[in-house]
Structure formats: C-alpha cells, structure tokens
C-alpha positions in Angstrom: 0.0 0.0 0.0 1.1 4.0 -0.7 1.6 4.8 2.7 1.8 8.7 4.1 4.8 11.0 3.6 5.9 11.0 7.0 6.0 7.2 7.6 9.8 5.6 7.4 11.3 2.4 6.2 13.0 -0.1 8.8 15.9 1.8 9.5 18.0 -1.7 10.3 21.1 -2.0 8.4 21.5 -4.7 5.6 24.3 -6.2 4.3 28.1 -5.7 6.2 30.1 -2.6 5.6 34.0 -2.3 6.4 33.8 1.3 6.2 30.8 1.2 8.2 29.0 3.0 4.7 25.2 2.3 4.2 23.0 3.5 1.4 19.3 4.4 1.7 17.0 5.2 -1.6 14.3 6.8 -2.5 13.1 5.9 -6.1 10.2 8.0 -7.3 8.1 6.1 -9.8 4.4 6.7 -11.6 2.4 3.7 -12.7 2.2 2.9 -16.8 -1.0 3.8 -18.3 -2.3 0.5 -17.8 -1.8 0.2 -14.3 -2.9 1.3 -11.2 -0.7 2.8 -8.5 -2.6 1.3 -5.4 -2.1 -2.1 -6.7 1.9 -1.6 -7.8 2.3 -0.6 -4.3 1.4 -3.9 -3.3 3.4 -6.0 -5.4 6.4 -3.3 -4.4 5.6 -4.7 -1.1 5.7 -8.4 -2.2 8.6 -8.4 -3.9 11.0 -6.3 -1.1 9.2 -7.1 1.8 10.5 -5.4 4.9 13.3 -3.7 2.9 11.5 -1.3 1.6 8.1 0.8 1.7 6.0 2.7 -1.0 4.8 6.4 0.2 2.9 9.1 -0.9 5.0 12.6 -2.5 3.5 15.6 -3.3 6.0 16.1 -6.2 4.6 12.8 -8.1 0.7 13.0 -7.4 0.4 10.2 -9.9 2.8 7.9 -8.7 5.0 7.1 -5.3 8.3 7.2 -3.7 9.9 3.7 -2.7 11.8 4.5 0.1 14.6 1.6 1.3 16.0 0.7 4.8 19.9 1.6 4.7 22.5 -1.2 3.2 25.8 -1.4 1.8 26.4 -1.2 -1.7 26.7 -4.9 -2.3 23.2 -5.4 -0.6 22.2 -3.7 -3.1 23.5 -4.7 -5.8 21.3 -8.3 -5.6 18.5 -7.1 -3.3 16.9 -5.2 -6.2 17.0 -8.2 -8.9 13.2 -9.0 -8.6 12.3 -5.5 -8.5 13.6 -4.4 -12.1 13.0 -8.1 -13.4 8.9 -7.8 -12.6 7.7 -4.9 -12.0 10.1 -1.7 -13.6 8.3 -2.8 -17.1 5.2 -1.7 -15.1 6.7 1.5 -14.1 7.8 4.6 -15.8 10.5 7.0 -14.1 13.2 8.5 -16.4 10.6 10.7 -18.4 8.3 12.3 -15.9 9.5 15.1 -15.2 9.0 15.3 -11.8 10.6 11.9 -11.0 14.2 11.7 -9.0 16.6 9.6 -7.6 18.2 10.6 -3.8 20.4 8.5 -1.8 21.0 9.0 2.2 25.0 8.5 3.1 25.4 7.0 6.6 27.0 10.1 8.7 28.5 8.3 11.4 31.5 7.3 9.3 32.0 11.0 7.7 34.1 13.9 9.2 32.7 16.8 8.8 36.2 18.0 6.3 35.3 15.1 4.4 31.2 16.3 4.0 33.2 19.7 3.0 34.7 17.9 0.6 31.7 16.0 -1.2 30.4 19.6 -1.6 33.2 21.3 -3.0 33.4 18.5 -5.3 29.7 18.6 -6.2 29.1 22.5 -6.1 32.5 23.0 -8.1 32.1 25.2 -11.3 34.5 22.7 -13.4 32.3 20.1 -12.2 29.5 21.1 -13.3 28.7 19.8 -16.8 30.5 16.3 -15.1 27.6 16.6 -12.4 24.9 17.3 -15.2 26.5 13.8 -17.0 26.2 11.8 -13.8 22.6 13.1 -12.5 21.1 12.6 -16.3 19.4 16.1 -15.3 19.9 19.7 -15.0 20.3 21.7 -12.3 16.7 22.6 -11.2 14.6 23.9 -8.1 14.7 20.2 -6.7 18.4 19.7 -7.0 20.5 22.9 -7.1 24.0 22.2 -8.0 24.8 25.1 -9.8 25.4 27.7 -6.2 28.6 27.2 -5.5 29.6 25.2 -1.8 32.6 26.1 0.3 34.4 23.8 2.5 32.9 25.8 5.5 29.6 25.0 4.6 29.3 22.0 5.7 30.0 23.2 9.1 26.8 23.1 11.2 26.0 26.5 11.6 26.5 27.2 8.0 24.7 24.6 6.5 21.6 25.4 3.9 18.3 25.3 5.6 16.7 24.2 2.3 16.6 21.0 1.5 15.9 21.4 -2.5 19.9 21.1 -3.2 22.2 18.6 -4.5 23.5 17.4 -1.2 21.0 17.8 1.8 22.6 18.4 5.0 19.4 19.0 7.2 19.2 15.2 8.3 20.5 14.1 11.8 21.9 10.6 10.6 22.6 11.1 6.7 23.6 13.3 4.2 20.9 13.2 1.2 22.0 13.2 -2.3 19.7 14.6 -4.6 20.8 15.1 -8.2 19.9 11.9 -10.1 16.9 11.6 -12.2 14.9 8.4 -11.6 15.7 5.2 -13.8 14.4 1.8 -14.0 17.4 0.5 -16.1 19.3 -1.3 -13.1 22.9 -0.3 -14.6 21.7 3.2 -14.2 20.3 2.6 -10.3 23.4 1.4 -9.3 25.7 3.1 -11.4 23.7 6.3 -8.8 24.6 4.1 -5.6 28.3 3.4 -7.1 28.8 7.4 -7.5 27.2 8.4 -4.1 30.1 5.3 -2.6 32.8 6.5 -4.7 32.1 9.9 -3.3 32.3 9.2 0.1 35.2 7.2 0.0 37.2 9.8 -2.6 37.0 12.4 -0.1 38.1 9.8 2.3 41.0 11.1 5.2 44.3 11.5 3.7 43.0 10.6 0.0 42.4 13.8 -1.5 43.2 17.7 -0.8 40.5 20.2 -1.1 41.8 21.5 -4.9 41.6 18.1 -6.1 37.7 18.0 -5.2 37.0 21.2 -7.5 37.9 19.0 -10.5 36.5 15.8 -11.7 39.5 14.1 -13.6 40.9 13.0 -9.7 37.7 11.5 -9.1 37.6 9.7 -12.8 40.4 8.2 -12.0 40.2 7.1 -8.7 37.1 5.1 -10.2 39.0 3.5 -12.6 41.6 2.5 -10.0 38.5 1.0 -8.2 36.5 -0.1 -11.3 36.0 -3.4 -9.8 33.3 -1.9 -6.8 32.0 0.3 -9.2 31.2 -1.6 -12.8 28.8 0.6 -13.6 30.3 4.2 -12.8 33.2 3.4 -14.7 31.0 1.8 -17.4 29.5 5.5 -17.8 32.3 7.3 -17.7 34.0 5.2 -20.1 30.7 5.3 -22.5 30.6 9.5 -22.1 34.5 9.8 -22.5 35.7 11.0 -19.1 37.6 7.8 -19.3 39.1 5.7 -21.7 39.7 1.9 -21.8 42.7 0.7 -22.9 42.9 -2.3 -24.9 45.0 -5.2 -23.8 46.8 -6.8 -25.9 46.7 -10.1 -24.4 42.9 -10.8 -24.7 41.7 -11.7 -28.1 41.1 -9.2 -30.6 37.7 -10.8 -31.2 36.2 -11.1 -28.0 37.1 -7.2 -27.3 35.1 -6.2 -30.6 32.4 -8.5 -29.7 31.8 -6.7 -26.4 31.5 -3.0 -28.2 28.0 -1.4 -27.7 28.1 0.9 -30.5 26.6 3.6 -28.7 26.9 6.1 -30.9 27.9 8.6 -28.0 30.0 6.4 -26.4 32.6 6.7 -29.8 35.5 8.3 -29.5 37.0 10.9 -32.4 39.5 8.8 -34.4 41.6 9.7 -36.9 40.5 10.0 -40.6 43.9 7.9 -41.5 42.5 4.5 -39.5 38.9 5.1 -40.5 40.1 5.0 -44.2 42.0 1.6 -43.1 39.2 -0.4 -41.6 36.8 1.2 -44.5 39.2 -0.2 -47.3 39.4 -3.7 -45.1 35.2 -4.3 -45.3 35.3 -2.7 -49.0 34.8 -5.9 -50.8 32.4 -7.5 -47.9 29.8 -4.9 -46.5 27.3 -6.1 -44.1 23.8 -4.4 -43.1 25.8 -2.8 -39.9 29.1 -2.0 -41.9 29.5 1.8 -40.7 28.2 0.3 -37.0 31.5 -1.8 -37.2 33.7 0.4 -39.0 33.6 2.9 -36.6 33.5 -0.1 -33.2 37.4 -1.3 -34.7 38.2 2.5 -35.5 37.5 3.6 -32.0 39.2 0.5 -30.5 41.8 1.2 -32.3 41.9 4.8 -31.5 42.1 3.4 -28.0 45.2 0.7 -28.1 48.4 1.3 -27.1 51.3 0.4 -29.9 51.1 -3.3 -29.5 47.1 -3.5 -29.7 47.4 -1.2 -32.8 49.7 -4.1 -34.2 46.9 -6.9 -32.8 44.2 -4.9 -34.4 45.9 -4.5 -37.9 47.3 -8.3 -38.4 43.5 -9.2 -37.4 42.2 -7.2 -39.8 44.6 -8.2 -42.8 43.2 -11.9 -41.3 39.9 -10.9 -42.0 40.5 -9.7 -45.7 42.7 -12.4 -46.4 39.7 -15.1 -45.6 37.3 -12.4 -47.4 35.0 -12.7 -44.4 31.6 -11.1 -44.6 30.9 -10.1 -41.3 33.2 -10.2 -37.9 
C-alpha cells in the first residue's frame, strides 16, 4: 500500500560494511497507463518485503516514492533483482519530469572536512557539466547544483536550511544526495549508488586535498583505480568519455570487438587515416551494420596502445585475407 509522507522504512542495516558506509534510496516512480498505483504498491511490497516501503510525494501526485532501509552497496546490488525483473516494465520513471533519484549516506562514518569535501566536489564550477552527466538532469529547483559550496559549509551553523539542493545536510543521521533523475534501467540505479560510494570514500582522510575536489578528472580516475566496486560508474564514464579503456593486448582481438555497444555517443574521435583503413578492409564485404563496425574497430583502435594497434591490424589483414563477410 502507498503509505503517508511522513511514515519511514525499517531503518536496520543490511548487508556488512567495512567502512561502516550504508545507502538508503528513494526511487520516485508513476504507474504505466495500464496500471494502477494502489495495486503496484502492493506488489512493491511483495517483492522487497520489509526492505523497503512505497509512500505518498507531493512532487509525483500520480505515482510514489519507494523508500529503502539503509544497506551497503553490495546489498544492493542483488536485493533489487526481482524489482527491475517484474515490475520496472510496469513503471515509468526516467521521463516524468518530476521523478528523482536521492540516496542517504550514513553520517556516522564521515568527518565533517570530508562532507566539505563532497560539496566542494559537487558545487564546483569545473564540475558542473561532469555533475549534469552523472545526475542525467539539470540543475533545477529540486536539486541545485549550480550555487557554489565552500568547504565551510558543511560546518553546522553554515549549513543550507533548504533541502531542495544537490546534497541535503538537514538530516541528523545522513547526508541526502539529490541530483539523479529516476531510472528503471538497473545499470543506471546502481551506477547512482556506485557514485554516491565512490564519493564518500574519494573524499576519504588522507586521500584527497581540497583542490583536487574542485575537478572531476581525480575523481575519474580514482574510479578507474576501483572499477571493480564500481562496474557501472566506470562503465558511464568510459561510455561518455571522461575515461578511456585501454585495450590489452593479451585478450583476443575478437572477444574485445564483440563486447563494443556501438553507442553512438560512447565513440570516441578517431583519426581519418584509420577510418580510411578499416573502411578499405570491409570494401569488398559490406554487411547491413558495416558503418556500425567500422567505426566499433576505428574507435578501438583509437584506443590501443602500440602493440594492440599491431593486434588490431594483423586481425584485420586476417579478415581480408579469408574475405570474411561479417566479424
């Protein structure tokens, strides 16, 4: 059932946390056309039980919040599975308007030069187009990121008594970020959960100074050096070009080609020299996705370091030689 604004979720933790770092959500959804919003509630409640609870939100009169207990990031990462299996096809999120995404950060583990930090990093003019990127939104009313933050401002009697801002400080036992558009895709959910964790433990003691927080390259690659928690932040970045994959030339040429997307915005410039290359390679042999693949083996090629380059060509001369049609 939608219950009332004020109620809470169980507020017992989930899953173990070295770093003593939980995650609450609050997903704001609206029901598909076909569907009513009384009765997705319920299955909401079905499927994640005690973990979670549906409530009532003045900013989504057609739809409801689902609000979760805190858990760690691993929790998670498997607690959702049944949710965006069965009932996100149900759902709609990422185009209303007036649908969001905000995650609670435990406090207990955070110093307050560390909260400082997270809005430096967050508020920070360089930042901002990075911060529009990762949120999938603008800066709005709901989620002002665009003021700029100090390092004093996160001290408690300079903190903003409104809570429609990218990072809410008014809460006793979390910090609230609130920049992300709501999304059903689960990639997209966690790659949220992933960037509120990375945050956290960027601005870590001892990891960064205060001038590395106003520009997003430290934190790119201090995902990449943890890509492993965070799949799908570094996934996005990689896809949106703050980072860039580097082919290794150890794994097979083609398995890496296989696991392109294509996404058209996830293609990287490359130089007119290689495309002519790869086009003159597929000349004789064009398939219904040729420019798809010509510009996949361009961009990984763009990509490789010196020996990939040389893994990439002698595969390609392999493929004209055999006069394949299609990789």
């Amino acid at each position: 059932m939608i219950k009332d604004y004020h109620d809470k979720p169980s507020f017992k933790l989930r899953g173990k946390s070295v770093s003593k770092l939980f995650l609450g959500v609050e997903l704001e959804v609206e029901p598909r056309r076909e569907y009513d919003a009384e009765d997705l509630s319920d299955e909401v409640d079905d499927c994640l039980g005690n973990f979670a609870i549906c409530k009532h939100d003045s900013s989504i009169p057609h739809g409801f919040e689902i609000c979760s207990s805190p858990a760690s990031l691993e929790y998670h990462r498997t607690k959702w599975d049944g949710f965006f299996k069965d009932l996100s096809p149900k759902l709609k999120a990422f185009k209303p308007q007036g649908c969001g995404m905000h995650v609670h950060v435990s406090r207990a583990p955070l110093t307050t030069l560390q909260v400082g930090k997270m809005l430096v990093f967050v508020y920070s003019p360089e930042n901002y187009t990075f911060i529009k990127r990762i949120a999938q939104r603008d800066s709005s009313y709901q989620n002002n990121f665009k003021e700029k933050r100090e390092l004093a401002d996160a001290q408690p009697k300079k903190v903003n008594k409104d809570k429609h801002t990218a990072i809410n400080l008014l809460h006793n036992n979390t910090i609230e970020i609130r920049i992300f558009k709501s999304n059903l895709r689960k990639d997209m959910f966690m790659k949220n959960l992933e960037f509120c964790h990375a945050l956290a433990k960027f601005t870590w003691a001892g990891q960064v100074s205060v001038d590395d927080c106003k520009h997003w390259r430290y934190f790119a690659k201090f995902v990449k050096n943890n890509k492993d928690t965070y799949p799908n932040l570094y996934k996005y970045l990689v896809q949106y070009r703050y980072l860039r994959r580097r082919f290794n030339p150890n794994e097979k040429v083609e398995e890496k080609i296989e696991g392109l997307t294509g996404d058209k915005e996830a293609i990287y410039d490359f130089d007119k020299r290689i495309r002519e290359k790869v086009k003159k390679t597929f000349e004789d042999s064009p398939t219904e996705d040729w420019n798809k693949k010509v510009q996949d083996i361009a961009n990984l090629y763009d990509q490789s370091d010196d020996k990939g380059k040389i893994s990439i060509t002698t595969y390609l001369n392999e493929l004209k030689a055999k006069k394949l049609s299609e990789l």
